[in-house]
C-alpha positions as CSV (number, residue, x, y, z in Angstrom):
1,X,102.6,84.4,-54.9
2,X,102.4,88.3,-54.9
3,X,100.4,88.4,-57.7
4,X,97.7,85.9,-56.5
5,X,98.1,88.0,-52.7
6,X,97.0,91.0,-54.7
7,X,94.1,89.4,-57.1
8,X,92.9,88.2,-53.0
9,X,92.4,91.1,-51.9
10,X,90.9,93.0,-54.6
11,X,88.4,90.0,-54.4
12,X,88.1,91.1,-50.5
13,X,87.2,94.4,-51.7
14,X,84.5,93.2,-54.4
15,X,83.1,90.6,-51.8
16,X,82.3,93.7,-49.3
17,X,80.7,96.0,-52.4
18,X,78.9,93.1,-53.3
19,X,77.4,92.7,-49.5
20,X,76.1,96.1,-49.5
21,X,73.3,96.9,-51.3
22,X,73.9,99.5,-53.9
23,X,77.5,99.0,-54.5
24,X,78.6,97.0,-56.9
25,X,81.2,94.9,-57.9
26,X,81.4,95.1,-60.8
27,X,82.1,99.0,-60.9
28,X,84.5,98.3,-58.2
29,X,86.2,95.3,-60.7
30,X,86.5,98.6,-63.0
31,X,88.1,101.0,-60.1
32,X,90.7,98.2,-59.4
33,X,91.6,97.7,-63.2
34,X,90.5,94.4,-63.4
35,X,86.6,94.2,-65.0
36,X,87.9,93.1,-68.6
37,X,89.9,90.5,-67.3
38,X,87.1,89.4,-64.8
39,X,84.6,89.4,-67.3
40,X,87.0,87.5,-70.3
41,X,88.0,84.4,-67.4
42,X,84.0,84.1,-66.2
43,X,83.6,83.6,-70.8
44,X,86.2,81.1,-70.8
45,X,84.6,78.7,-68.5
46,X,82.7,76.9,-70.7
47,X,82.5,73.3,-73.0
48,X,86.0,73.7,-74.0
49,X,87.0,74.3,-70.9
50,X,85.5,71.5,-69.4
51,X,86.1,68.9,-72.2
52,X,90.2,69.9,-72.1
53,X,89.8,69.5,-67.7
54,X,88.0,66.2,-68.5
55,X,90.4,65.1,-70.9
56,X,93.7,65.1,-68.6
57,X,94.5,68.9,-70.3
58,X,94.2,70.1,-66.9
59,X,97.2,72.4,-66.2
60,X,97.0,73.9,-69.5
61,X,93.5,74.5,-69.9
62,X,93.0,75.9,-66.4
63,X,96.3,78.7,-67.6
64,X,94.2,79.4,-71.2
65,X,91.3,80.5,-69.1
66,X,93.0,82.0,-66.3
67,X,91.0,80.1,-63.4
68,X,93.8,80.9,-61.5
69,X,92.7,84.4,-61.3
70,X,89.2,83.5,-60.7
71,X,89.8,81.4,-57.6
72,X,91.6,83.9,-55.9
73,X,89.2,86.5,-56.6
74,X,86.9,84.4,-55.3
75,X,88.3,82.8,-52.2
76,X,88.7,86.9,-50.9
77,X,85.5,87.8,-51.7
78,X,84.2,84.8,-49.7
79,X,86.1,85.3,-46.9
80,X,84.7,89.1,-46.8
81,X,81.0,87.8,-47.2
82,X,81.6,85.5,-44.5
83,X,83.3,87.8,-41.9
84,X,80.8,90.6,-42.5
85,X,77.5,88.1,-42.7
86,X,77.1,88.3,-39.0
87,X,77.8,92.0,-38.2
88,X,74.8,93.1,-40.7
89,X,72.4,90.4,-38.9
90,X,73.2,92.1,-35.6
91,X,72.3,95.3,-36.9
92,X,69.2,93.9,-39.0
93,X,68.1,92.7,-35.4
94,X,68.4,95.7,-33.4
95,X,69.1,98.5,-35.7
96,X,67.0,98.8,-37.9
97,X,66.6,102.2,-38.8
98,X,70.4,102.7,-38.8
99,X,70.8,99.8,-41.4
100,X,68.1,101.5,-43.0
101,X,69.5,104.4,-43.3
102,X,72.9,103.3,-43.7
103,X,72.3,101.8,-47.2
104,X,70.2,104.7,-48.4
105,X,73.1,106.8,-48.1
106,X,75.3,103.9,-50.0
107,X,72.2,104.2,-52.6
108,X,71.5,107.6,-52.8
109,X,76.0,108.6,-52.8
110,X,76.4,106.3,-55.3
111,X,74.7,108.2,-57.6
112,X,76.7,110.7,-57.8
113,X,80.1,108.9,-57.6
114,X,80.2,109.5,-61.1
115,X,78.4,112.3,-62.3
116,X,76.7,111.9,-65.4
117,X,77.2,113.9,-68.2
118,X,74.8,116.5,-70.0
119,X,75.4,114.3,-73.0
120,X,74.1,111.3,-71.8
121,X,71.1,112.4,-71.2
122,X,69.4,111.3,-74.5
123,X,65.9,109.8,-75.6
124,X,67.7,106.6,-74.7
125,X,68.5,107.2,-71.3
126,X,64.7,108.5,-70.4
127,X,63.3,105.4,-72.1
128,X,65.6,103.1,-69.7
129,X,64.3,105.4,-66.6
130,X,61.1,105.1,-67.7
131,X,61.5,101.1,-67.7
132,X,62.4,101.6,-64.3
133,X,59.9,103.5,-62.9
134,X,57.2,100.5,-64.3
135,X,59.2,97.9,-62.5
136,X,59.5,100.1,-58.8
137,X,55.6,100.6,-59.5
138,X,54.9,96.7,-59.5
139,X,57.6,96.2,-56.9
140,X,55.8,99.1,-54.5
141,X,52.4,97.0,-55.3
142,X,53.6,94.2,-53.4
143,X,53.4,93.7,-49.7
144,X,57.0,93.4,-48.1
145,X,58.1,89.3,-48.7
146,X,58.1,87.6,-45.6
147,X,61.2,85.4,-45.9
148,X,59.4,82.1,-44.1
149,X,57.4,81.8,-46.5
150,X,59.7,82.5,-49.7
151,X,59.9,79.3,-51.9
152,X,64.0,77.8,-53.2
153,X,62.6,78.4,-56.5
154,X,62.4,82.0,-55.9
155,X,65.5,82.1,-54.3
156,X,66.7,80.3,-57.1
157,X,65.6,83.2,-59.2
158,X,67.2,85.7,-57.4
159,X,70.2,84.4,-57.7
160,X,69.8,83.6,-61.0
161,X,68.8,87.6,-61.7
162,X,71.5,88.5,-59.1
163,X,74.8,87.6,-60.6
164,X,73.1,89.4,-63.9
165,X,73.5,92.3,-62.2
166,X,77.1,91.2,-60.6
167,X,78.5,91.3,-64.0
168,X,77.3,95.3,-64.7
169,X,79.1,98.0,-63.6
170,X,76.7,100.4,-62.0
171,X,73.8,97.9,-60.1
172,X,74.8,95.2,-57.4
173,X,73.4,91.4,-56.7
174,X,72.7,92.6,-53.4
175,X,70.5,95.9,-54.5
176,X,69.2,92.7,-56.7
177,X,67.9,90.9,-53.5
178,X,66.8,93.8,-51.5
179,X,64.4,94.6,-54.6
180,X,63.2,90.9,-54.6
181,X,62.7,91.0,-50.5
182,X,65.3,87.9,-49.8
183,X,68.8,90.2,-48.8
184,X,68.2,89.5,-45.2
185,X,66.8,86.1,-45.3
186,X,70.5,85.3,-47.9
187,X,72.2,86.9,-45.1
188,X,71.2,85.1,-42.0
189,X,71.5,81.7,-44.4
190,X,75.6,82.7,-44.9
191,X,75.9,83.7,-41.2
192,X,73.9,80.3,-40.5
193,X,75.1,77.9,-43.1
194,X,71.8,77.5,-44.1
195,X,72.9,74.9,-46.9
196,X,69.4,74.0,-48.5
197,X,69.2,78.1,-48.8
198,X,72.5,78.2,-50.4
199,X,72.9,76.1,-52.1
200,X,69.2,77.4,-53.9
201,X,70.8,80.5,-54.4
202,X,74.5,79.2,-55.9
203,X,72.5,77.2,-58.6
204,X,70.8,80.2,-59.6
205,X,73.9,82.3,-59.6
206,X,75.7,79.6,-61.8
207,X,73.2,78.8,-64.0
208,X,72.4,82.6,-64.3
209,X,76.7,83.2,-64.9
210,X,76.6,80.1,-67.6
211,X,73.7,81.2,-69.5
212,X,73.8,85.1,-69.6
213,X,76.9,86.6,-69.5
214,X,77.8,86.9,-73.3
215,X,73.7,88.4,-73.6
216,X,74.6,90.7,-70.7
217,X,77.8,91.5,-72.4
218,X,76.9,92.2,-75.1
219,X,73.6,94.2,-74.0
220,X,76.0,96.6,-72.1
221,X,78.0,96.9,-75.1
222,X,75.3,97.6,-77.6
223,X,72.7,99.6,-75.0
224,X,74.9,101.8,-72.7
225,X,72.7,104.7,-73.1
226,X,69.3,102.7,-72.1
227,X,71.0,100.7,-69.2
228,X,72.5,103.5,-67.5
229,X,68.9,105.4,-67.7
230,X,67.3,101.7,-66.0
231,X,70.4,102.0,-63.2
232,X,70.1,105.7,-62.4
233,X,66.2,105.3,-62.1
234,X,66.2,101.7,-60.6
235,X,68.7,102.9,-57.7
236,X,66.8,106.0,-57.0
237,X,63.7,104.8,-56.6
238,X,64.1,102.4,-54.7
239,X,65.4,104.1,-51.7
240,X,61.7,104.3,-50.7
241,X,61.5,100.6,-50.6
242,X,64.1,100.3,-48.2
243,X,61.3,102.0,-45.5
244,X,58.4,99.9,-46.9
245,X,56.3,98.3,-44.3
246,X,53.1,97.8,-45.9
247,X,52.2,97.8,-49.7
248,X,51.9,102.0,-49.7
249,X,53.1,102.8,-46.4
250,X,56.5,103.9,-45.4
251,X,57.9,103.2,-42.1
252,X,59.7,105.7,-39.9
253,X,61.2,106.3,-36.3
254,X,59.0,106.6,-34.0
255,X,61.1,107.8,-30.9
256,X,63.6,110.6,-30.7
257,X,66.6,108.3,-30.6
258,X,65.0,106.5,-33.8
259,X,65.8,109.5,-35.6
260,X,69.6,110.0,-33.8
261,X,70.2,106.1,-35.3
262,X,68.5,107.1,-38.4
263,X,70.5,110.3,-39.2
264,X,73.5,108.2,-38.2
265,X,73.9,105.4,-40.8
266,X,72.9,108.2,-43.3
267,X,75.6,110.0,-42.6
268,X,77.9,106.5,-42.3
269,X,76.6,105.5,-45.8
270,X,77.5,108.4,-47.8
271,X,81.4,108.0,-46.0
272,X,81.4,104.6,-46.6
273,X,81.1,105.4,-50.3
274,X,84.5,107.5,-50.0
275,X,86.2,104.7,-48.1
276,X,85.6,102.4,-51.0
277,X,86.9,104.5,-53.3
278,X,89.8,105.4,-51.4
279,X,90.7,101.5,-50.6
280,X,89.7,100.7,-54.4
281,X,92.5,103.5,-55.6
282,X,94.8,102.1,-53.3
283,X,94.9,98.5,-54.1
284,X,94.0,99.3,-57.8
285,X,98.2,99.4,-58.8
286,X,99.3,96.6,-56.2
């Protein structure tokens, strides 16, 4: 019962990385000790899983693949996405700039949570930055996605891309639907129970987890060096995109207190970064 208390709340703590873009869960799965076994239970649901559940092999299939540990996890990260849903639609609503702000520091701390080392810095690394830079350039070519008009295929997509990015240490789903212009429109769906929405977004997000997670894997395995270049440059320039308002304009304060709400969440995000890390160290040996 302890145990399962424990795996709960780490999941609390991934469900609330996860909501934020910029921090992800999966580096916080690493923080709390727990990434190898997360990512080993997510491999094991699959045929022969479900043939032994089908079969009447219940109990002991779901102990071989350590569902157990999954559902908990789960269960507390849901309940964190849940809880915290409404609080970032309030501040979505009236403000802006401070939410704004708020995840650019997340974004631009995170960064430098770890710093890189001299190293790493290899042919590799520059040719996944470069990759990066290509797809900010198309993204910054867009106009800003009006979520009315978003279609459930595309939210299908994103999640489908999203839980890709779940899986990596270093780049959150979230950060994954901020780039694709649906993060607000997912939130307001979860503080709504927008089910048609959700239920969009889950498919992709299981069909995405089903298909990809050995190819991620294995790509983080075999490619460090050109991944972490596509992270570092993918979070960093993107920060601009949080103030996009038209397809080459940023958008700024306006009014003195603007900038009071702006400087604000900056200085919010870049503690909130510590926090984490601080509740991640503690619950890490529980």
């Amino acid at each position: 019962m302890k145990s399962n208390l424990s795996i709960f709340f780490k999941g609390m703590i991934m469900g609330v990385a996860e909501l934020i873009p910029g921090v992800s869960g999966g580096t916080i799965a690493l923080i709390l000790g727990i990434y190898e076994r997360l990512i080993r239970a997510i491999s094991n649901i699959n045929f022969t899983f479900l043939k032994g559940i089908l079969s009447g092999s219940f109990k002991q299939s779901w102990r071989q693949s350590d569902t157990n540990f999954l559902l908990f996890l789960v269960l507390g990260m849901i309940v964190s996405v849940l809880s915290l849903s409404s609080v970032i639609v309030f501040f979505f609503h009236n403000f802006p700039f401070f939410l704004k702000a708020f995840f650019s520091g997340i974004l631009f701390t995170s960064l430098f949570y770890k710093p890189l080392k001299p190293e790493k810095l290899d042919k590799k690394f520059f040719l996944g930055f470069l990759l990066a830079c290509l797809v900010i350039t198309l993204a910054w070519s867009f106009p800003p996605n009006e979520f009315r008009e978003v279609s459930l295929i595309y939210i299908f997509f994103g999640g489908f891309v999203g839980v890709c990015a779940f899986i990596l240490p270093g780049i959150s789903g979230s950060f994954i639907l901020l780039l694709l212009g649906i993060y607000e429109l997912v939130i307001i769906s979860i503080k709504d129970f927008n089910l048609i929405v959700l239920s969009s977004l889950f498919a992709g997000c299981l069909v995405g987890l089903l298909l990809f997670i050995r190819v991620v894997k294995k790509a983080y395995e075999d490619y460090p060096d050109h991944l972490l270049g596509f992270f570092y440059s993918l979070v960093f320039l993107s920060i601009p995109l949080l103030w996009k308002s038209d397809e080459w304009k940023i958008s700024l304060p306006e009014y003195q207190l603007g900038y009071i709400e702006t400087f604000s969440g900056l200085i919010l995000g870049v503690f909130f970064i510590f926090l984490l890390q601080k509740l991640s160290s503690t619950f890490r040996d529980i």
